[in-house]
Structures are given as C-alpha cells and as structure tokens.
N, C-alpha and C positions, 0 to 999 in steps of 0.2 A: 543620718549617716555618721556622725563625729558622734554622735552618744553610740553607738552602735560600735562603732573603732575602740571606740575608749572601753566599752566592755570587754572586747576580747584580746585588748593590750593589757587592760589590771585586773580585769575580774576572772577570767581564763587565761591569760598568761600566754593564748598563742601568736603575739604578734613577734616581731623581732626591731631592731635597732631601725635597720632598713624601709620595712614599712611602716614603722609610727614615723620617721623622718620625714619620706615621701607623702604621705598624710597629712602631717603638719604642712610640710613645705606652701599643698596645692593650697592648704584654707589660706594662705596669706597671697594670690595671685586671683586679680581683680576677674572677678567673673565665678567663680567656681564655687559651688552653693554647698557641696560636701566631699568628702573625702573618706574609705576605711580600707582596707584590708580586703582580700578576698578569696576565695580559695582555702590551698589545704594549711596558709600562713609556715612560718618557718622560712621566709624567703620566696613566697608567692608575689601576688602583686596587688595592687593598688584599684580600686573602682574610684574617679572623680566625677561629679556632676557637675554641667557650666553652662554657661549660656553659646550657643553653637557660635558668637564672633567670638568669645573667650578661648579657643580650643587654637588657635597658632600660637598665642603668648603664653599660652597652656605648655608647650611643647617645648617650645624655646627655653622657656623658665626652669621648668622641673628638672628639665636635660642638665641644664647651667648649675641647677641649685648638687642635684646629684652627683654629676662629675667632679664637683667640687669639694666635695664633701665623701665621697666613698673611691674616687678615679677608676667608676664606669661608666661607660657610657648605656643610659636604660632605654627598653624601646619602650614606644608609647602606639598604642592603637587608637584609633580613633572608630566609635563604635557609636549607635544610634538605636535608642529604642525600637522596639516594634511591638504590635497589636500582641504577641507571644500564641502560644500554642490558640488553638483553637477547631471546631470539629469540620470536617470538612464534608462541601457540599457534595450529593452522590448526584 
C-alpha cells in the first residue's frame, strides 16, 4: 500500500499535500500496516489498513494530527472487508 501511494504521489503526480500528509501521518500510529490515497485524488481520501484494536487511536490520532496541521476537522469511516462480489445462488 505505501509503494503503491508513493507511485501515484511521484510517479503520476496525482496525490496532493493533503493526502501524502494523511498517509504518512497513519504509517507512524501503532497498529496501521499501510496507508495510500484513493479515488479520483486531488483531494480525495485516504484508504489505512490496521489491526481492528488500532482503529480508536487510529481516529483520534489522525483527527489530532490533521487539525493540526491543515484546521479541518477530517471524517474518518470505519469500513471492514468483505468476501466482495460474488455469483449468486439461484
């Protein structure tokens, strides 16, 4: 996920200030395995992977780290894998 960020902030050029901040910020908040960008970038948002007890210091943090640093306040969703599409039984 961080090789993957890091492409499309130098090698494609569509990240912005915003979300290589918030990318960086998460790799440095215990628990969080990666971090990039997502969507149409330009001000899109952020995908983090963590370990599900990491995800309240997760929120706290980033909130803290952002506000701090841009004086917004960012939402954060809280999202969880699933099996994804799949053919359905008739």
């Amino acid at each position: 996920m961080v090789e993957s960020h890091r492409s499309l902030q130098h090698d494609y050029e569509v990240s912005c200030e915003e979300l290589d901040f918030l990318a960086e910020a998460a790799l440095g908040i215990e628990g969080v395995y990666g971090a990039r960008m997502t969507g149409g970038g330009f001000g899109g948002c952020t995908v983090s992977m963590m370990r599900p007890a990491a995800a309240p210091l997760f929120r706290e943090k980033i909130a803290k780290a952002y506000e701090g640093k841009f004086g917004i306040t960012p939402r954060v969703y809280e999202c969880k894998p699933s099996a994804g599409a799949g053919e359905l039984a008739s």
